[in-house]
C-alpha positions as CSV (number, residue, x, y, z in Angstrom):
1,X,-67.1,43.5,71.3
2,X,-70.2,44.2,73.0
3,X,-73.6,45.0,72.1
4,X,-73.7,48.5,71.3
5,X,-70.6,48.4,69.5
6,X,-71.7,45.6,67.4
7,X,-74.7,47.5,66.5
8,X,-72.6,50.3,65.5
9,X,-70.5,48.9,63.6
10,X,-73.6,47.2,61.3
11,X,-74.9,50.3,61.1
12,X,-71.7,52.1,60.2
13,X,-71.3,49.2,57.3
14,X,-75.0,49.4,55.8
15,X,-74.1,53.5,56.0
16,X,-71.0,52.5,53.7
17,X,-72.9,50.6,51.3
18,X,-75.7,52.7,50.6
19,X,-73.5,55.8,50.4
20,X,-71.2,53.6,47.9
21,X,-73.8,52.4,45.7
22,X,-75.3,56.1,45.9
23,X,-72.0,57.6,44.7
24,X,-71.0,54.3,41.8
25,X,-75.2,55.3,40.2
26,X,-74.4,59.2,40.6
27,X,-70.8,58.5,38.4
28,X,-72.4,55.8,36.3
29,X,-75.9,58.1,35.4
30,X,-72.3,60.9,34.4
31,X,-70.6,58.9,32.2
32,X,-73.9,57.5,30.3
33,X,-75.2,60.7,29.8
34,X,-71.7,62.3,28.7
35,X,-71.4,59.0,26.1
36,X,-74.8,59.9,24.7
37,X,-74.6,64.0,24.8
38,X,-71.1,63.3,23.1
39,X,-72.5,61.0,20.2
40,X,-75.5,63.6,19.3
41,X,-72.8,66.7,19.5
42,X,-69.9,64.4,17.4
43,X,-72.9,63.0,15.1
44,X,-74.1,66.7,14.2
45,X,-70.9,68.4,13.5
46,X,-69.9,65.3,11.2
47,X,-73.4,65.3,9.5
48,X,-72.6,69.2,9.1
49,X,-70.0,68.2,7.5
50,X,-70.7,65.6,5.0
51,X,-74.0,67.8,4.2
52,X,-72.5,70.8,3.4
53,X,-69.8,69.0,1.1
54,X,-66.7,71.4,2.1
55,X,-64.7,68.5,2.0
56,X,-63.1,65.7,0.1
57,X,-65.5,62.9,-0.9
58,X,-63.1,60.6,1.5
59,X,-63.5,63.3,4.4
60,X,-67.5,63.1,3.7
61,X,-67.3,58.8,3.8
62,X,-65.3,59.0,7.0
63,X,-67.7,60.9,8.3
64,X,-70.9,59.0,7.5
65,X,-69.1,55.7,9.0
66,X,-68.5,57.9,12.0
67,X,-72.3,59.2,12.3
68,X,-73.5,55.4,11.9
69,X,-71.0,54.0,14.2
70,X,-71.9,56.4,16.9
71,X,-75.4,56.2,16.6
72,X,-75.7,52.7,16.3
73,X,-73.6,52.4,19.4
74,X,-75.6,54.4,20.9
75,X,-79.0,52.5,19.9
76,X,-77.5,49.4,21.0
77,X,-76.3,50.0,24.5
78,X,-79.0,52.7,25.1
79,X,-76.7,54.9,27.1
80,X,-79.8,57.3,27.7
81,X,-81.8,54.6,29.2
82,X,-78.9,53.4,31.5
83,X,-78.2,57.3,32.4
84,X,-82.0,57.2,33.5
85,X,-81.9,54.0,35.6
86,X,-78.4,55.1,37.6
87,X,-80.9,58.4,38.1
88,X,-83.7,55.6,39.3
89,X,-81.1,53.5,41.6
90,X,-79.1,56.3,43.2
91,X,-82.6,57.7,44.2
92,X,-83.0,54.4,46.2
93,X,-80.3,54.1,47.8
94,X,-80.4,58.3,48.4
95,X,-83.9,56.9,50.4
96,X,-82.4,54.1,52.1
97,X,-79.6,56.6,53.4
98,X,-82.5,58.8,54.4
99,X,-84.1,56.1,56.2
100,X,-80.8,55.4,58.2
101,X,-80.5,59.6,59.2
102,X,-84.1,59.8,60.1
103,X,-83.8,56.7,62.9
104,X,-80.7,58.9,63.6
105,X,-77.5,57.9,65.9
106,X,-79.2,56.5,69.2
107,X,-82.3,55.5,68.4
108,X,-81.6,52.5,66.2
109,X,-82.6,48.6,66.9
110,X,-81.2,45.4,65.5
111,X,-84.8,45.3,63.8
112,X,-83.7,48.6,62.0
113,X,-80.9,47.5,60.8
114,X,-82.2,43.8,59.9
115,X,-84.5,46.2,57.9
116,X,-81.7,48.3,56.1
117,X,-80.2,45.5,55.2
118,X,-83.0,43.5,54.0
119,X,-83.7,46.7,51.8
120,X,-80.1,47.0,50.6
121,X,-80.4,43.9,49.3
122,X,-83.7,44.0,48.0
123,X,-82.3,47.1,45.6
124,X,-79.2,45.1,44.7
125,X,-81.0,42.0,43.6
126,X,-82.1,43.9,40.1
127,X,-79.1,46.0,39.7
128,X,-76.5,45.4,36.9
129,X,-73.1,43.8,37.5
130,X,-71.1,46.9,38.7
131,X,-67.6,48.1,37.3
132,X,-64.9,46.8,39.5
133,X,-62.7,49.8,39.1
134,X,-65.6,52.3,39.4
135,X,-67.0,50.7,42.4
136,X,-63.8,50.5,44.3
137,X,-63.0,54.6,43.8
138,X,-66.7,55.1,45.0
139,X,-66.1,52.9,48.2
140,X,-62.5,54.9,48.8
141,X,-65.0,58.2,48.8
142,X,-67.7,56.6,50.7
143,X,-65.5,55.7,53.7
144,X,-63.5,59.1,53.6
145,X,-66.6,61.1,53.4
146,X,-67.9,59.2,56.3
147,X,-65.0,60.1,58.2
148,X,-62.8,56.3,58.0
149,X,-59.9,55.9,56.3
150,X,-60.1,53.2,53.1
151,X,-57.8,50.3,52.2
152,X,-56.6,51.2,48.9
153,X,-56.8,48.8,46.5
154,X,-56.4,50.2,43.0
155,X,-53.3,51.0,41.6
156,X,-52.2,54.6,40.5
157,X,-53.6,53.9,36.9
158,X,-57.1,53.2,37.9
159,X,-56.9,55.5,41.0
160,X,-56.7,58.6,38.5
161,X,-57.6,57.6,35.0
162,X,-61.4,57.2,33.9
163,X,-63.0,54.2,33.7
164,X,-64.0,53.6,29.6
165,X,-65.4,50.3,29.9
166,X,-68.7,51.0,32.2
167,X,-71.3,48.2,31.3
């Protein structure tokens, strides 16, 4: 392998990464915000409910255990506030990609990408543990949109069904 195509390829792989970890934030920052926008629609509707006493008294207590339930969830593992740092993370790594277009193809160094990579780690080193599943389908789009073909790793059950356990 020679020079240039050494270069290439660590620039190819820091392209990978930050478009990844771009992509994982974007679908993380989704399914935190559809968690909480879920809980205040469910939480309404069933405080409708038990307010407006249509119901039995056992249709009322059901839905008082739901409202607490869902809202103490929701207190608890702050999904807004982890919808609003994906927003915060994906925005660095979204700069960090910008970074990498704006040296552009040719005009890279091994000092740029000592930088990049310095950077990408730099943003990792306060990020949460990621979801395995999650991170792998982002990687699989992150290599096709960059043109590559991925390994697949996941099996068909984790290829197409969502991922409910997002930390």
């Amino acid at each position: 392998m020679t020079d240039a195509e050494y270069l290439w390829q660590r620039r190819h792989d820091i392209k990978v990464r930050a478009l990844t970890n771009r992509i994982y934030y974007q679908e993380r920052q989704r399914i935190f915000e559809w968690r909480e926008s879920f809980i205040k629609a469910a939480s309404i509707l069933a405080g409708s409910i038990a307010f407006a006493k249509i119901s039995s008294p056992e249709i009322i207590q059901w839905c008082t255990a739901f409202i607490t339930a869902a809202s103490t969830a929701s207190l608890v593992f702050g999904y807004g506030n982890k919808a609003r740092d994906s927003v915060k993370r994906s925005a660095e790594w979204a700069q960090l990609e910008r970074d990498i277009e704006q040296v552009g193809e040719r005009g890279f160094t091994e000092d740029h990408i000592n930088h990049w990579f310095a950077r990408a780690n730099d943003i990792e080193a306060g990020e949460p543990a990621a979801h395995r599943i999650l991170f792998e389908r982002c990687y699989e789009r992150a290599v096709e949109a960059l043109g590559g073909t991925a390994e697949i790793k996941l099996n068909i059950f984790n290829r197409h069904f969502p991922p409910l356990l997002v930390p």
